[in-house]
N, C-alpha and C positions, 0 to 999 in steps of 0.2 A: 837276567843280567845283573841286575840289584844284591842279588842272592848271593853270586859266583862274586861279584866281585866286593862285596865284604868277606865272603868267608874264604876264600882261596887267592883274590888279587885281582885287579885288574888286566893284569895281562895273560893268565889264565883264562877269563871270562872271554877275553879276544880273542884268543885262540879257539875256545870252544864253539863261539858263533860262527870263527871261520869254517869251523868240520861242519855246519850243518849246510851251508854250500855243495861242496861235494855231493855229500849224502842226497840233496835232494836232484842233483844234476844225475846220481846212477838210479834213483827213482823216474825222472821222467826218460830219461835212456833204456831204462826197461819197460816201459808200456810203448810199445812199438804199436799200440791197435789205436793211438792218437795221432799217427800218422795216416792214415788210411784214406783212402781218396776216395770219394763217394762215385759209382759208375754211370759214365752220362750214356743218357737214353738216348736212344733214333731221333727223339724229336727236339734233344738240344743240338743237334749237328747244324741247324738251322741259323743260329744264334751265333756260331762260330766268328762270321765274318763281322758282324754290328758289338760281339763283347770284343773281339780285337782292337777296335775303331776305338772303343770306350775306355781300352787301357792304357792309349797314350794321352786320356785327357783326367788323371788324376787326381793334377792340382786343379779342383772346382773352388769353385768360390764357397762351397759347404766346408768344403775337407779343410780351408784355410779359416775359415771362420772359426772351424772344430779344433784349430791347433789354436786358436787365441784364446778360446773354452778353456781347454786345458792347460795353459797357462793361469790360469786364474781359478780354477782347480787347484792348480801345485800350490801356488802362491795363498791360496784361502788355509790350506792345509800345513804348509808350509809352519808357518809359526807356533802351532799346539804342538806337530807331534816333535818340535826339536827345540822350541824356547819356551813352552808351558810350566815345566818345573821351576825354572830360573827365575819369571815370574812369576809366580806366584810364591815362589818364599820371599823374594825381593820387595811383591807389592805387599802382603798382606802379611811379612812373617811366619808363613808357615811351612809346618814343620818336614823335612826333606823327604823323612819317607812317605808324609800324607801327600805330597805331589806326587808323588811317584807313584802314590796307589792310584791316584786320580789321573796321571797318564796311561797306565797300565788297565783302568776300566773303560779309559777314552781305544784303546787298541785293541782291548776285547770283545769288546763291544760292538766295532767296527766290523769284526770277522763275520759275527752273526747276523750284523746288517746287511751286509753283504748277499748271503743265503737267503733274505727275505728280501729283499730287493727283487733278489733273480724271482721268486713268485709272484712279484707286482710287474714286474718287466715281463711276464710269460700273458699276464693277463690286461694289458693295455698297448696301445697305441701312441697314447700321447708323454713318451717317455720325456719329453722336454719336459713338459706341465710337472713329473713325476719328480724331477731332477731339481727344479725351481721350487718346489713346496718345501722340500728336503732341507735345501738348502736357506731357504725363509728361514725357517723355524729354529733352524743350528745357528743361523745369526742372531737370534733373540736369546740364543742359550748364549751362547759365547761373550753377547754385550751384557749379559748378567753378570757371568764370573768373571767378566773384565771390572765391570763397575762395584759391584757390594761385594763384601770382601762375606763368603758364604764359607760355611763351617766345614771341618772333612766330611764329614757323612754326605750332605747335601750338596759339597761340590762332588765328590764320587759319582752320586746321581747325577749329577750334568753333567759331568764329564761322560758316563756313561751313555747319556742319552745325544748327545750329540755325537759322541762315536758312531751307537749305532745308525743316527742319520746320515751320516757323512760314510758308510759302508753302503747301506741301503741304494743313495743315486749309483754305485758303479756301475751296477747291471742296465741301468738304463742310458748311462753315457756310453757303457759299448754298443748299447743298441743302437744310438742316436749315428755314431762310427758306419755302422756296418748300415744302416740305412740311405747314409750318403756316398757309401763308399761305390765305383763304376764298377762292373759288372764283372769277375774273375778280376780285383784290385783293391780286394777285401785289406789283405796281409801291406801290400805298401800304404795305403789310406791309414791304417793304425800304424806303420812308422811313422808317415808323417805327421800324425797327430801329437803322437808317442814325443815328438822335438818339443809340444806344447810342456809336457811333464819334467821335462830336463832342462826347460829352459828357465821354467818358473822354478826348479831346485836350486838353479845356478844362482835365480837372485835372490829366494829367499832367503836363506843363511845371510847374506850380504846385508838386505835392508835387514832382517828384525835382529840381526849382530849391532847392527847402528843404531837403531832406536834403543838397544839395550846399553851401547853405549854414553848413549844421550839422558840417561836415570830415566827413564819412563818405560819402566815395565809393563804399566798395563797395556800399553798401547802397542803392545803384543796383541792384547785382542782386542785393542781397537783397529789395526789393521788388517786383521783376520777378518775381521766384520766388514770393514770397507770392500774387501774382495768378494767374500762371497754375497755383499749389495750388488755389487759388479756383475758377478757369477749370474744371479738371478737375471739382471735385467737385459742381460747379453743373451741370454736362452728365452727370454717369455715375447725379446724382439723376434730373434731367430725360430721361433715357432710362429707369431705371428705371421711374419713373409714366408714361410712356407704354406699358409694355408690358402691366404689370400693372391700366392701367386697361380698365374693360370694355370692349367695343364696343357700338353700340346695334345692336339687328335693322333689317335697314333690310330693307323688303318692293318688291316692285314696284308701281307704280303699279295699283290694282283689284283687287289678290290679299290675301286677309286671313289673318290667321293662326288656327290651329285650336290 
C-alpha cells in the first residue's frame, strides 16, 4: 500500500486493495469442498436430543467471558497495527518509512505466527497458558518500544517479534472458542465472541485517536501494554476455574449409580 500509494496515488492504491476483496470472495466461492458436512454415524443419532437441549443455552458464562477476551484482544492490538507509525515518528522522530517498515514486519510476522501457533495448538491442551505466555512476553516488547527510543534495525526486530507472538495465541484462542462452545453451537458461540472483536475496533480508534490527541504518543504502547496485562490476567483466572471447578458424574444412558 506504501508502494502504490507514492508511486501511483492514493486513491489508486484504494481502489486496488478494494479488487482484492472480490478476488478473494470468488476464491472461497470456488472451494465448495469447505462446505462439506461431516456424516454422522448410527451412534451420534443418540446425542440428538441432549445437543438440541444445549443449543438453546449458548450464552454460557464461558462464551460471555470469551467475548470480554476478545475485547481486549482488539483493544491490545488495536493501537500497533493503526497508531504505531504515528507514534513513533511523533515519539522518537523517526523516519516515516522506518515505521512503516517496522509495521509491515509487525504484520508479516504475524501471518507466520499464526501457522506456528496452529502447531502448538495441535500439540497441547492448555491453550489458555499458550495465549497467556504469548501475550506476557509481547508486553515486555511493546513496553520496550514504548519506553527507549530503539533504532530501525532493532525496532524491525521487535516489531517483528512481537508480531509473530501476537499471530502465534490465534490458533489457540479459537480453540479456547470451540472448546466452550455447546454442542452443534460452534459457528453462533464465535459470532458471539466475534461482538468481542468489533466491539474493541469501535473503541480503539476512539481511545488511542485521544491519547494521540492529548501529545502522548507513547502511550500508544503504554496502553497496549495495560490491555494485554489485562489480556493475561483474565485468561490465567479463566484457566484457573476451569480447572479447579468440579466435573459433574455423568453416567450412561440406564446405568444408575450405587
Amino acid at each position: 500500500m506504501l508502494v502504490l500509494a507514492t508511486t501511483t496515488g492514493t486513491r489508486s492504491a484504494l481502489v486496488v486493495a478494494g479488487l482484492v476483496g472480490p478476488l478473494a470472495a470468488l476464491l472461497v466461492a470456488g472451494a465448495r469442498t469447505l462446505e462439506a458436512e461431516p456424516a454422522r454415524s448410527r451412534g451420534d443419532e443418540h446425542h440428538a436430543i441432549a445437543e438440541a437441549e444445549q443449543r438453546r443455552t449458548v450464552f454460557t458464562p464461558a462464551i460471555l467471558a470469551l467475548t470480554v477476551f476478545f475485547v481486549l484482544l482488539s483493544l491490545s492490538s488495536s493501537g500497533i497495527t493503526n497508531f504505531s507509525v504515528v507514534a513513533l515518528t511523533s515519539a522518537y522522530g523517526l523516519p516515516f518509512a522506518a515505521a512503516n517498515l517496522a509495521l509491515s514486519a509487525y504484520l508479516t510476522t504475524s501471518a507466520f505466527g499464526v501457522l506456528a501457533g496452529g502447531f502448538v495448538a495441535d500439540r497441547t491442551r492448555r491453550h489458555g497458558q499458550v495465549a497467556a505466555v504469548g501475550f506476557a512476553v509481547n508486553a515486555v516488547i511493546i513496553l520496550l518500544i514504548g519506553t527507549i527510543g530503539l533504532g530501525p534495525l532493532v525496532l524491525v526486530t521487535a516489531m517483528g517479534t512481537a508480531g509473530f507472538l501476537s499471530g502465534m495465541i490465534m490458533p489457540s484462542r479459537d480453540m479456547l472458542v470451540r472448546a466452550a462452545a455447546p454442542a452443534g453451537a460452534i459457528g453462533r458461540a464465535f459470532g458471539i465472541v466475534s461482538i468481542g472483536l468489533s466491539t474493541g475496533g469501535m473503541i480503539g480508534p476512539m481511545l488511542f485517536g485521544w491519547i494521540m490527541d492529548r501529545g502522548a504518543p507513547r502511550w500508544v504502547f503504554g496502553a497496549s501494554v495495560v490491555f494485554m496485562v489485562l489480556t493475561v490476567a483474565f485468561v490465567l483466572i479463566g484457566e484457573r476455574r476451569s480447572v479447579t471447578r468440579p466435573r459433574p458424574l455423568v453416567l450412561p444412558i440406564g446405568s444408575t449409580s450405587r
